[in-house]
KOLPAGU-321460 format. One record per residue (C-alpha): residue number from 1; residue in three letters; chain; x, y, z. Coordinates in Angstrom, 3 decimals, padded with zeros to 6 digits. Layout:
<atoms>
<atom nr="NUM" rest="ala" kette="A" u="X" v="Y" w="Z"/>
...
</atoms>
This chain:
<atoms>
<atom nr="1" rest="unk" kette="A" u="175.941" v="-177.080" w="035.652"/>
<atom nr="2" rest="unk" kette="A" u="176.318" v="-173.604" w="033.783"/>
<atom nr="3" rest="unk" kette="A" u="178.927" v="-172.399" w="036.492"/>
<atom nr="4" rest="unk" kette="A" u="180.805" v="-175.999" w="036.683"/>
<atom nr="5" rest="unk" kette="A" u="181.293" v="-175.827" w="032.490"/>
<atom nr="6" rest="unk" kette="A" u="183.013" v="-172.693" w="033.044"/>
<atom nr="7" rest="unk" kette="A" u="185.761" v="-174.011" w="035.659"/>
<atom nr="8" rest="unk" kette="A" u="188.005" v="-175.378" w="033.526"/>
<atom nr="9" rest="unk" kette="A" u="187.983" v="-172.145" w="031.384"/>
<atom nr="10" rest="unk" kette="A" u="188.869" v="-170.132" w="034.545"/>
<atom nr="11" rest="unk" kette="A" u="191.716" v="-172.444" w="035.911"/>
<atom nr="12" rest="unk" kette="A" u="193.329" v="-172.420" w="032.235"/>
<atom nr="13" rest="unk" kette="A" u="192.778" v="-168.896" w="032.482"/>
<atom nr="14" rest="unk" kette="A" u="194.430" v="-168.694" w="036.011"/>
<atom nr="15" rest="unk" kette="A" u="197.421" v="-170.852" w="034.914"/>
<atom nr="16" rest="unk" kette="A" u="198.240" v="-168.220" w="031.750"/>
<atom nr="17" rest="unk" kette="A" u="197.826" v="-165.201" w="034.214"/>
<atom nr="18" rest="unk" kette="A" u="200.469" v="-167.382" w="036.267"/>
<atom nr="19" rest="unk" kette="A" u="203.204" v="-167.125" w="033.719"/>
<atom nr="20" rest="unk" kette="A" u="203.558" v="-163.209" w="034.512"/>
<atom nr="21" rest="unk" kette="A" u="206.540" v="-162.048" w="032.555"/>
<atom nr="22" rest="unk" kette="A" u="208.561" v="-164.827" w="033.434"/>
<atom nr="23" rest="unk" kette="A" u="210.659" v="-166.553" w="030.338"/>
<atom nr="24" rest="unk" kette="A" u="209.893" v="-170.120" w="032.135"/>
<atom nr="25" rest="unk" kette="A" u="208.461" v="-171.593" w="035.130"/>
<atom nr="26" rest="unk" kette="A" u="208.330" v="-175.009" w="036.378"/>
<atom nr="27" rest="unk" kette="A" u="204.903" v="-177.135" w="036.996"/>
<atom nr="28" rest="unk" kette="A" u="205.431" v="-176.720" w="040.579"/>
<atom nr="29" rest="unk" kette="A" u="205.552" v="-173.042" w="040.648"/>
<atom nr="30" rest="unk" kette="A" u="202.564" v="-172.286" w="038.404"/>
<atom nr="31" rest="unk" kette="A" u="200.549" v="-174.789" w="040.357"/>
<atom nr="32" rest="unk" kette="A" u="201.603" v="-172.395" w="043.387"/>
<atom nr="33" rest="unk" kette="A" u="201.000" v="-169.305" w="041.524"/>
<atom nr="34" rest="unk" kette="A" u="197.279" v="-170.190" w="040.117"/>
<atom nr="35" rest="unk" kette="A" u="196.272" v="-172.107" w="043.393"/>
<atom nr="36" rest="unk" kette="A" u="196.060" v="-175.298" w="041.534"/>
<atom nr="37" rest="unk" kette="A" u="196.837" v="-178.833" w="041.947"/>
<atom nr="38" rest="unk" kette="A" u="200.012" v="-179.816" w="040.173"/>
<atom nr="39" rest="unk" kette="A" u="197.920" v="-182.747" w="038.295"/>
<atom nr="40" rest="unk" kette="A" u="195.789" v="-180.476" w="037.451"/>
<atom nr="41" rest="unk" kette="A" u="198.086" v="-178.125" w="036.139"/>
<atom nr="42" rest="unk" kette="A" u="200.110" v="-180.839" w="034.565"/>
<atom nr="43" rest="unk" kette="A" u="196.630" v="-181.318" w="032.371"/>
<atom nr="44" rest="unk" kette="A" u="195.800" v="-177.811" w="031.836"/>
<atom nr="45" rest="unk" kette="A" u="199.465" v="-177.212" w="030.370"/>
<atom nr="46" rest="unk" kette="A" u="199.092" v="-179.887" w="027.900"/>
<atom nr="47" rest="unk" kette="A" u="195.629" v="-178.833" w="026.966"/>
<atom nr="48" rest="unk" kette="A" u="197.319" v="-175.295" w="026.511"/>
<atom nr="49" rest="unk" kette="A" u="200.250" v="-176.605" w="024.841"/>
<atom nr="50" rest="unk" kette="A" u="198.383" v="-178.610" w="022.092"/>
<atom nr="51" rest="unk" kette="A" u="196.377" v="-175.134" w="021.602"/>
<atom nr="52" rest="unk" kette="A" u="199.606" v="-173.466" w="020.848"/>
<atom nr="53" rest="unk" kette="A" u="199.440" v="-171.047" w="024.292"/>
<atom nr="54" rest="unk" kette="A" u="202.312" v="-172.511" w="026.285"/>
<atom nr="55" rest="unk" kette="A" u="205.513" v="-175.154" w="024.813"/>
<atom nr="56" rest="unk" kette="A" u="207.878" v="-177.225" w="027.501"/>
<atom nr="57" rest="unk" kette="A" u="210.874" v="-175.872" w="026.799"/>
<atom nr="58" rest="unk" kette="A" u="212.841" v="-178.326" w="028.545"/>
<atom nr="59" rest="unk" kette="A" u="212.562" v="-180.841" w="032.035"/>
<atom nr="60" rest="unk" kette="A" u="214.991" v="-178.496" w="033.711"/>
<atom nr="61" rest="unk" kette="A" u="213.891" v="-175.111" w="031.958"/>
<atom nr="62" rest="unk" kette="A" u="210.071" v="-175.769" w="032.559"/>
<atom nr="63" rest="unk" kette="A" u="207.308" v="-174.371" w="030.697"/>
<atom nr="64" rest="unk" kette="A" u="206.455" v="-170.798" w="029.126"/>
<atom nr="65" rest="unk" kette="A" u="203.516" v="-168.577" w="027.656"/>
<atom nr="66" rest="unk" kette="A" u="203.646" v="-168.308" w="023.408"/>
<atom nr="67" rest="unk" kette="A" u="203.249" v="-165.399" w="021.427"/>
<atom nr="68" rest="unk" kette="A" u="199.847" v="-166.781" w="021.134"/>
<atom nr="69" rest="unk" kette="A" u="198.861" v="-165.871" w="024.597"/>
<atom nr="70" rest="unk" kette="A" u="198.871" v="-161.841" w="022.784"/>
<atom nr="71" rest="unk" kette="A" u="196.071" v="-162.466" w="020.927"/>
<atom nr="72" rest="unk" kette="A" u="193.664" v="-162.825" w="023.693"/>
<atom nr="73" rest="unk" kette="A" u="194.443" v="-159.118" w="024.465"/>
<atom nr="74" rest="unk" kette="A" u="194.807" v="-157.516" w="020.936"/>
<atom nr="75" rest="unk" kette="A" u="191.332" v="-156.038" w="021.658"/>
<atom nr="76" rest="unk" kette="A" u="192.029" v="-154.792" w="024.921"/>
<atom nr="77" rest="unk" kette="A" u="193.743" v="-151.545" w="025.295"/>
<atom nr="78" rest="unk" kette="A" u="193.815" v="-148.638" w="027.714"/>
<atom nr="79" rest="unk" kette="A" u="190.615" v="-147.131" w="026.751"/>
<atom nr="80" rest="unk" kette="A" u="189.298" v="-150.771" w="028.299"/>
<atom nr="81" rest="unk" kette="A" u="191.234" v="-150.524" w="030.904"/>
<atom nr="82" rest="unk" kette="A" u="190.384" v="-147.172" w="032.017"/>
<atom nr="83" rest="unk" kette="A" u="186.731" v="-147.777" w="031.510"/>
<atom nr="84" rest="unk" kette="A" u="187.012" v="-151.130" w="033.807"/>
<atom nr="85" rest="unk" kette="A" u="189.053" v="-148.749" w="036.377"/>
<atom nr="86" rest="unk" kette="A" u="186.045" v="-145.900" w="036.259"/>
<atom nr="87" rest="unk" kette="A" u="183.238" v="-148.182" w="036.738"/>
<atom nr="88" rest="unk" kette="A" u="182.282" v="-148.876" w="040.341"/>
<atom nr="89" rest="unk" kette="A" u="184.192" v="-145.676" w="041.423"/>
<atom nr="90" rest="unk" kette="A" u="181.741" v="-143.497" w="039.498"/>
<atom nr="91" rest="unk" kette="A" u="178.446" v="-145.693" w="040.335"/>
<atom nr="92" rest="unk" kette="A" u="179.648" v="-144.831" w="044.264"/>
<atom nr="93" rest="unk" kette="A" u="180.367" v="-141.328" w="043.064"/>
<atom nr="94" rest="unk" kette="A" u="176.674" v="-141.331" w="041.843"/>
<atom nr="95" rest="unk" kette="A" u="175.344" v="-143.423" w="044.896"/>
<atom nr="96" rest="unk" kette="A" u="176.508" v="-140.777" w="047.437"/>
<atom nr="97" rest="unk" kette="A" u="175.779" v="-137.658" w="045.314"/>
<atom nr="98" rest="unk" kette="A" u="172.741" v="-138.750" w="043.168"/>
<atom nr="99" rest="unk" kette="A" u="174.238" v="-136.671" w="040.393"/>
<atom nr="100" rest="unk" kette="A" u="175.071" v="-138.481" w="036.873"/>
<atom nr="101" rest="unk" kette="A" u="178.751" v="-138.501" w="036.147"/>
<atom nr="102" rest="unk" kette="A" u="180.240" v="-139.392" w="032.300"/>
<atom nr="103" rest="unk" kette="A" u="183.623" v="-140.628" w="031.505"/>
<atom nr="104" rest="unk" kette="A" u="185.004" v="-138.860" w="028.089"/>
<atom nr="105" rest="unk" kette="A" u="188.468" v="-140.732" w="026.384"/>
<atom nr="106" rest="unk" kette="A" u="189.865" v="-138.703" w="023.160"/>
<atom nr="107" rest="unk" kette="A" u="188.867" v="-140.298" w="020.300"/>
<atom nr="108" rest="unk" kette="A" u="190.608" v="-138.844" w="016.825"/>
<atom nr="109" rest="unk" kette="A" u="188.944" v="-135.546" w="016.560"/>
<atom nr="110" rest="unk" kette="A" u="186.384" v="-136.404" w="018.921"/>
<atom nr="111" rest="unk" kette="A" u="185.594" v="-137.236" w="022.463"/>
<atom nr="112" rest="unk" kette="A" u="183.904" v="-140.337" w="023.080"/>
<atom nr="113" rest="unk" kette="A" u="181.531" v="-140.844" w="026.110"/>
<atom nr="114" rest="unk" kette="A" u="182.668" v="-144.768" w="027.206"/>
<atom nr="115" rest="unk" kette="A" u="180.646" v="-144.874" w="030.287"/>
<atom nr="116" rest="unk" kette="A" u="177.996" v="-143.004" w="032.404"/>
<atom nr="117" rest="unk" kette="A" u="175.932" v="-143.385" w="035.657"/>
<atom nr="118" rest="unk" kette="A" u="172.877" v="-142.001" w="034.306"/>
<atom nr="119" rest="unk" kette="A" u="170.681" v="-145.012" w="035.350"/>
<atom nr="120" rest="unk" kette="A" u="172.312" v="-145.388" w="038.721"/>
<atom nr="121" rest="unk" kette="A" u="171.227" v="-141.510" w="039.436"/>
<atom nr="122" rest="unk" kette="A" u="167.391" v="-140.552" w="040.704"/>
<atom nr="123" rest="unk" kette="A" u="167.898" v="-137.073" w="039.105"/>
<atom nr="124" rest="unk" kette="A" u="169.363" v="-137.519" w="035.392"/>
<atom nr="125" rest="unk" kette="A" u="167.731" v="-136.493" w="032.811"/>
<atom nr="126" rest="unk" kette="A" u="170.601" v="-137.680" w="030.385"/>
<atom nr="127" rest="unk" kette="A" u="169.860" v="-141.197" w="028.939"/>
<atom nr="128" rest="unk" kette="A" u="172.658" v="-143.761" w="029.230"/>
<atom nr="129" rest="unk" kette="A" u="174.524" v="-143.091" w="026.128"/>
<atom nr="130" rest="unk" kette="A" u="178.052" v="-145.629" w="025.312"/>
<atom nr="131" rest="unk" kette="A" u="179.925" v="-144.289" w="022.457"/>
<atom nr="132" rest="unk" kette="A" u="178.596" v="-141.221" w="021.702"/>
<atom nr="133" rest="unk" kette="A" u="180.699" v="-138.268" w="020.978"/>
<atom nr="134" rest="unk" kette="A" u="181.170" v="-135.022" w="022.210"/>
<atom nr="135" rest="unk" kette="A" u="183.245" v="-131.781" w="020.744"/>
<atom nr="136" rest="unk" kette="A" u="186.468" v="-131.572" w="022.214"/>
<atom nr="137" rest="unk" kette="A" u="186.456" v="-127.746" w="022.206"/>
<atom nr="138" rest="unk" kette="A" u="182.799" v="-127.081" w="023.178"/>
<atom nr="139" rest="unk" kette="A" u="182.630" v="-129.776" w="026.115"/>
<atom nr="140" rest="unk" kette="A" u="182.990" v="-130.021" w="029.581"/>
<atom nr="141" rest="unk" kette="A" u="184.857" v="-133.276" w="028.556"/>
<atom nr="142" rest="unk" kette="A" u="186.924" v="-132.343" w="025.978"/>
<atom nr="143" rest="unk" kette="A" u="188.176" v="-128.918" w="027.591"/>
<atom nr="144" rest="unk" kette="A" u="188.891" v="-130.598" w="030.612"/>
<atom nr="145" rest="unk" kette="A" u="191.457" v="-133.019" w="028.871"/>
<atom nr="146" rest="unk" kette="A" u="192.951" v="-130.596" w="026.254"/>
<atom nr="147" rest="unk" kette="A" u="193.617" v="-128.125" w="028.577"/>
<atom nr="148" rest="unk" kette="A" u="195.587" v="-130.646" w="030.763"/>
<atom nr="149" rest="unk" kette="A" u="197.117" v="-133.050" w="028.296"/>
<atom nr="150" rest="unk" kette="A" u="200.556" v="-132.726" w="027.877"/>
<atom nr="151" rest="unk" kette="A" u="201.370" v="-129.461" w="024.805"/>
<atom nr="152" rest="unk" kette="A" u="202.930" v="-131.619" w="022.173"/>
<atom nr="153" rest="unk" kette="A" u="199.803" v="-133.562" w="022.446"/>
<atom nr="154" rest="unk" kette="A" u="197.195" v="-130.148" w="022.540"/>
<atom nr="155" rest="unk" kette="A" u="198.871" v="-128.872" w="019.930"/>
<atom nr="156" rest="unk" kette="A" u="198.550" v="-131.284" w="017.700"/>
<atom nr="157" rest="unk" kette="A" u="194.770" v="-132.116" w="017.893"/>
<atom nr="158" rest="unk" kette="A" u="194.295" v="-128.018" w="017.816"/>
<atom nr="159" rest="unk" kette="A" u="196.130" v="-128.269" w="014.527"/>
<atom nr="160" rest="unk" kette="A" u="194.065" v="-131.740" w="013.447"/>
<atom nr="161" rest="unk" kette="A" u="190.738" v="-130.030" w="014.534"/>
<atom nr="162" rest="unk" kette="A" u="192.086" v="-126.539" w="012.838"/>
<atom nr="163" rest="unk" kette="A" u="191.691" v="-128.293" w="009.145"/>
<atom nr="164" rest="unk" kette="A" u="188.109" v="-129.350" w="010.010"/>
<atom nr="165" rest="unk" kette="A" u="184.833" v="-127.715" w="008.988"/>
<atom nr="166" rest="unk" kette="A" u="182.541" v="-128.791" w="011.347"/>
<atom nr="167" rest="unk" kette="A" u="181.031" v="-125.794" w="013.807"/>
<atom nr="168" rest="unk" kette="A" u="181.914" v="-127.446" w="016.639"/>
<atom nr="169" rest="unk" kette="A" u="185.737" v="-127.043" w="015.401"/>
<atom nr="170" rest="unk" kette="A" u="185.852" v="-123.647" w="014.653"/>
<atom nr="171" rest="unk" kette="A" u="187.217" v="-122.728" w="017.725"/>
<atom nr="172" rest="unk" kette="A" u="190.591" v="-124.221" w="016.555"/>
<atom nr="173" rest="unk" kette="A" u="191.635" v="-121.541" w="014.044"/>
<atom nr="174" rest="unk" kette="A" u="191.257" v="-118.432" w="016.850"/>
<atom nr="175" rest="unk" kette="A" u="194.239" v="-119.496" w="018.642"/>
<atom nr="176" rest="unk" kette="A" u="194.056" v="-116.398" w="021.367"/>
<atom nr="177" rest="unk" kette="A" u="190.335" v="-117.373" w="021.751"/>
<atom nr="178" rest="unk" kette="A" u="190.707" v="-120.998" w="022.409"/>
<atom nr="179" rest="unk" kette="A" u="194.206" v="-120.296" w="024.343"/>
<atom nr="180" rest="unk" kette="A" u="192.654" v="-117.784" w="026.777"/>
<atom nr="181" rest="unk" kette="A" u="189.668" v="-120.604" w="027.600"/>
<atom nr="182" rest="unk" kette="A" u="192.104" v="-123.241" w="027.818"/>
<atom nr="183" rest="unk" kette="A" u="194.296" v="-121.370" w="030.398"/>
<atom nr="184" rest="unk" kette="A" u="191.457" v="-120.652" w="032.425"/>
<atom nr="185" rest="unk" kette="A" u="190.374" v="-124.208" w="032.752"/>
<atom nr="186" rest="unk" kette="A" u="193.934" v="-124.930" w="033.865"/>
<atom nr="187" rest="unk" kette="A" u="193.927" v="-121.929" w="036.255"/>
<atom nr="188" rest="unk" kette="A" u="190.375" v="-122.816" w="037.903"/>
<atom nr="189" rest="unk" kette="A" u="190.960" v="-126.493" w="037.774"/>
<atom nr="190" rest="unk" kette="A" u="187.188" v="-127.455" w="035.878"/>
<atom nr="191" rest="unk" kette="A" u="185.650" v="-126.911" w="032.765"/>
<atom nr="192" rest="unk" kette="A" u="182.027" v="-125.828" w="032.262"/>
<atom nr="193" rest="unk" kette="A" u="179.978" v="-127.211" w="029.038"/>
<atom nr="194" rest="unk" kette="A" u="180.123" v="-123.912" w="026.754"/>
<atom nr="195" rest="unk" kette="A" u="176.474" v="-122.856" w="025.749"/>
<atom nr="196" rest="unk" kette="A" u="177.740" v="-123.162" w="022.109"/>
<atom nr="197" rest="unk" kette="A" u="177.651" v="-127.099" w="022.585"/>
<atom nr="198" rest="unk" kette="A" u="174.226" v="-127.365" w="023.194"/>
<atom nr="199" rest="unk" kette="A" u="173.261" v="-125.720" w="020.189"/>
<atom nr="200" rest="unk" kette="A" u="175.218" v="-128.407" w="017.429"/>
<atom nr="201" rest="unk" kette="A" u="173.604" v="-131.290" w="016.577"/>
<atom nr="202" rest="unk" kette="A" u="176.765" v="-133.614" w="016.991"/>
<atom nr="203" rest="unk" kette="A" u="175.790" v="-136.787" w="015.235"/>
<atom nr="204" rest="unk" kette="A" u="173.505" v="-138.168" w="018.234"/>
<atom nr="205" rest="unk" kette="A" u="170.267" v="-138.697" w="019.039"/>
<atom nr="206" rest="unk" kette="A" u="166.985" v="-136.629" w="019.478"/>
<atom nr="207" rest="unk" kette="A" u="167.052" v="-138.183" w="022.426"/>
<atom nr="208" rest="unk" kette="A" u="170.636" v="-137.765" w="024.047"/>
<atom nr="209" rest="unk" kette="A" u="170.699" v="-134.136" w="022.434"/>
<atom nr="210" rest="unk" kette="A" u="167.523" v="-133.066" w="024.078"/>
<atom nr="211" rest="unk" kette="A" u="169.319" v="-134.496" w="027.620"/>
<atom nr="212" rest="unk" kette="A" u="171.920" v="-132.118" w="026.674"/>
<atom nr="213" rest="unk" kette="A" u="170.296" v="-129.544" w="026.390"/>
<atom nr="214" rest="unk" kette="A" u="168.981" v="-129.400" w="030.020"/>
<atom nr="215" rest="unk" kette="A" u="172.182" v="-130.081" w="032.032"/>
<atom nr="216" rest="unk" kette="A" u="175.683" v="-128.549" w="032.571"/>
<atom nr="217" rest="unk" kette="A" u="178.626" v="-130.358" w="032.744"/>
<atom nr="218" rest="unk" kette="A" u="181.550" v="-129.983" w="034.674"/>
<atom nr="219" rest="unk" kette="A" u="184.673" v="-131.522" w="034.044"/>
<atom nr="220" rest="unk" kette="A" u="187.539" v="-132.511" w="035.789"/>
<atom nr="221" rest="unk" kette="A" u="191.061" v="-134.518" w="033.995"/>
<atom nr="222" rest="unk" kette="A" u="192.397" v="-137.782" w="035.054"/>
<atom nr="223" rest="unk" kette="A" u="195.475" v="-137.209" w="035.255"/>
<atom nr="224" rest="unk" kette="A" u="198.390" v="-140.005" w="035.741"/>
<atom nr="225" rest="unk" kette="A" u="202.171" v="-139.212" w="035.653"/>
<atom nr="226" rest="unk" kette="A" u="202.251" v="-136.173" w="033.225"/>
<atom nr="227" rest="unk" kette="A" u="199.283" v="-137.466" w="031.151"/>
<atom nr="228" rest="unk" kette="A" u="196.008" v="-136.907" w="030.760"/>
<atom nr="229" rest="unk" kette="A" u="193.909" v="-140.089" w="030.265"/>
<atom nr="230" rest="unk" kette="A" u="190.386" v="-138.783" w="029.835"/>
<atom nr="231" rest="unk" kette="A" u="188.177" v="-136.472" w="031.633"/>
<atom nr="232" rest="unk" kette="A" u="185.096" v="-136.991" w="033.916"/>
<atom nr="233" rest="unk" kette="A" u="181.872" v="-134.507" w="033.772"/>
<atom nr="234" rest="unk" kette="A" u="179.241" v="-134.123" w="036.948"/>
<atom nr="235" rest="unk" kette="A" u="175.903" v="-133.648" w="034.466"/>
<atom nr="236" rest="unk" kette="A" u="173.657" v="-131.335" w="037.075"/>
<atom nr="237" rest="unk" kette="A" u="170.584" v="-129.322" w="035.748"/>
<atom nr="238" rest="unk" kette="A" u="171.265" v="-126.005" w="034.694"/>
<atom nr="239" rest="unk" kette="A" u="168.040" v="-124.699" w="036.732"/>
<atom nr="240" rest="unk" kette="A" u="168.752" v="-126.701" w="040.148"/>
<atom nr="241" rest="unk" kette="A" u="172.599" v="-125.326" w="040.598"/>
<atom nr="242" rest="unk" kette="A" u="175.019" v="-122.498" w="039.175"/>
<atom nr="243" rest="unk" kette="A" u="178.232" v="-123.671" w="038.075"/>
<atom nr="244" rest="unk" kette="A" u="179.677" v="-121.610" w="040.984"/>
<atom nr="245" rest="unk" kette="A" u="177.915" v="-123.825" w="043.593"/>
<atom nr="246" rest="unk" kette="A" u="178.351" v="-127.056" w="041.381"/>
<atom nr="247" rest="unk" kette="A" u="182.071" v="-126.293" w="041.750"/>
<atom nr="248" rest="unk" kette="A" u="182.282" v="-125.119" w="045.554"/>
<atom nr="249" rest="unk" kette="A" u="179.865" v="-128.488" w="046.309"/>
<atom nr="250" rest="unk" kette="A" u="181.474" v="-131.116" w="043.798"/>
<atom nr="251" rest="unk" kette="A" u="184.815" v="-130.106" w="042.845"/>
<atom nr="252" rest="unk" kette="A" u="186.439" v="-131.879" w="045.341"/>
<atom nr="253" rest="unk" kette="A" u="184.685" v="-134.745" w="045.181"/>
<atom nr="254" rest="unk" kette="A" u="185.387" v="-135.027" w="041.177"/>
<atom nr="255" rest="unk" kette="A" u="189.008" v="-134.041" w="041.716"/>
<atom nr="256" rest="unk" kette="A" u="189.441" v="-137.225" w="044.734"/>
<atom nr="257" rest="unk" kette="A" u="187.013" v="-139.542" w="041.991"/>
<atom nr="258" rest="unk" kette="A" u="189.595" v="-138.913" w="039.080"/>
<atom nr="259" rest="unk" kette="A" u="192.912" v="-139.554" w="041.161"/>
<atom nr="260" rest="unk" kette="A" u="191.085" v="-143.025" w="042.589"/>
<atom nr="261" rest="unk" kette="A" u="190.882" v="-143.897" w="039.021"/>
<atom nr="262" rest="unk" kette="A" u="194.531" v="-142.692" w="038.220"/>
<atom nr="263" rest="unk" kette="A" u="195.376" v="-144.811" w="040.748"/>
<atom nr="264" rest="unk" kette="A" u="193.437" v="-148.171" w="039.837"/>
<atom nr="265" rest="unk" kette="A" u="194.414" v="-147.684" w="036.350"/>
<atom nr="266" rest="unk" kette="A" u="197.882" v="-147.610" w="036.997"/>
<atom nr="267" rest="unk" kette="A" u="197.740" v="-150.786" w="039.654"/>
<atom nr="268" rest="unk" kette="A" u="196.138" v="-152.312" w="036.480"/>
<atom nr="269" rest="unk" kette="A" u="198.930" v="-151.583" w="034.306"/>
<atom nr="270" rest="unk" kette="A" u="201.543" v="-152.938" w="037.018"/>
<atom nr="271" rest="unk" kette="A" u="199.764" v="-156.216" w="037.262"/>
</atoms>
């Protein structure tokens, strides 16, 4: 019963997604376009139309979306859509490599752990944290993005994160410091958590900071036409592997994981 209440919702749902970025379409070529019957979709447009999504422009014009039809994605913006992208990519990452992997977008100052595969791995000690931040200068996330995000776009977090007094920030205002670390992230292609990270407590948990504090991150950009979206880190325990081997065994496989999700993100975007 629960699935057959929804079916309506769906084929409404359908019909919209139909629409594309045409200006109009006629009955006939929406029904084609959502797989629906035309009486159905005659029905569904009317229910639509009296809910202000769609207006009949015309016989011979046809039909098209409103304005309206925005608000059902005001909430939903590329942070989403990356996360959606990352998902099952990562948890087969994680499947075939029983290591944890984290997904970091910039956030502000901050970078903000959005998803994780912590409870999909039989080895990670990290708890499955959503949301949580992480220092953009300190981290195996935030490294990995700054030092491959386009300079207009470096330079001005360095300058946001120079004005700050947090620890974790300090970084920012010892510009041949933070240059030199940032170049050799670029130059070796990975970050490594710095040990200074481990050390702040950065507005989380007992819990997630203890995690922390046993594993090493490295991180890897995903990186999409000039851009860098967000970062992934391979959490591995600091006692099981070096960084050198973490790199020589997982590098790779974190560099092929970030240009899958490039590449779903931007078949996303295209529709």
């Amino acid at each position: 019963m629960a699935g057959t209440s929804r079916m309506p919702i769906a084929r409404a749902l359908a019909l919209l997604e139909a629409f594309g970025g045409a200006p109009a379409m006629q009955v006939r070529d929406l029904a084609a376009a959502a797989g629906l019957p035309k009486s159905s979709t005659v029905r569904l447009l009317a229910q639509l139309a009296e809910a202000g999504y769609v207006e009949r422009l015309s016989r011979a014009a046809g039909w098209r979306a409103t304005s309206r039809v925005l608000n059902l994605a005001s909430g939903f913006g590329e942070g989403h859509l990356i996360v959606e992208a990352a998902m099952e990519p990562m948890r087969a990452f994680t499947r075939a490599h029983r290591w944890a992997v984290f997904l970091g977008l910039p956030q502000g100052e901050e970078m903000i752990v959005r998803f994780g595969t912590a409870a999909d791995s039989p080895v990670a000690l990290d708890p499955e944290v959503y949301n949580a931040p992480t220092p953009i200068l300190l981290g195996a996330l935030g490294q990995a993005w700054l030092a491959f995000c386009p300079e207009p776009e470096r330079e001005e977090v360095i300058a946001r994160l120079a004005q700050s007094r947090r620890a974790s920030d300090r970084l920012a205002r010892d510009r041949p410091d933070l240059d030199r670390i940032l170049a050799a992230v670029r130059k070796r292609g990975y970050s490594i958590t710095d040990e200074a990270a481990r050390r702040i407590a950065w507005n989380v948990s007992r819990r997630v900071m203890e995690g922390r504090k046993r594993v090493t991150g490295l991180g890897v950009p995903i990186l999409s036409d000039g851009r860098a979206l967000g970062a992934l880190s391979l959490r591995y325990f600091r006692t099981s592997l070096s960084d050198g081997e973490a790199a020589r065994l997982y590098l790779e496989p974190m560099r092929n994981l970030a240009r899958q999700i490039a590449g779903d993100v931007k078949s996303r975007q295209a529709g």
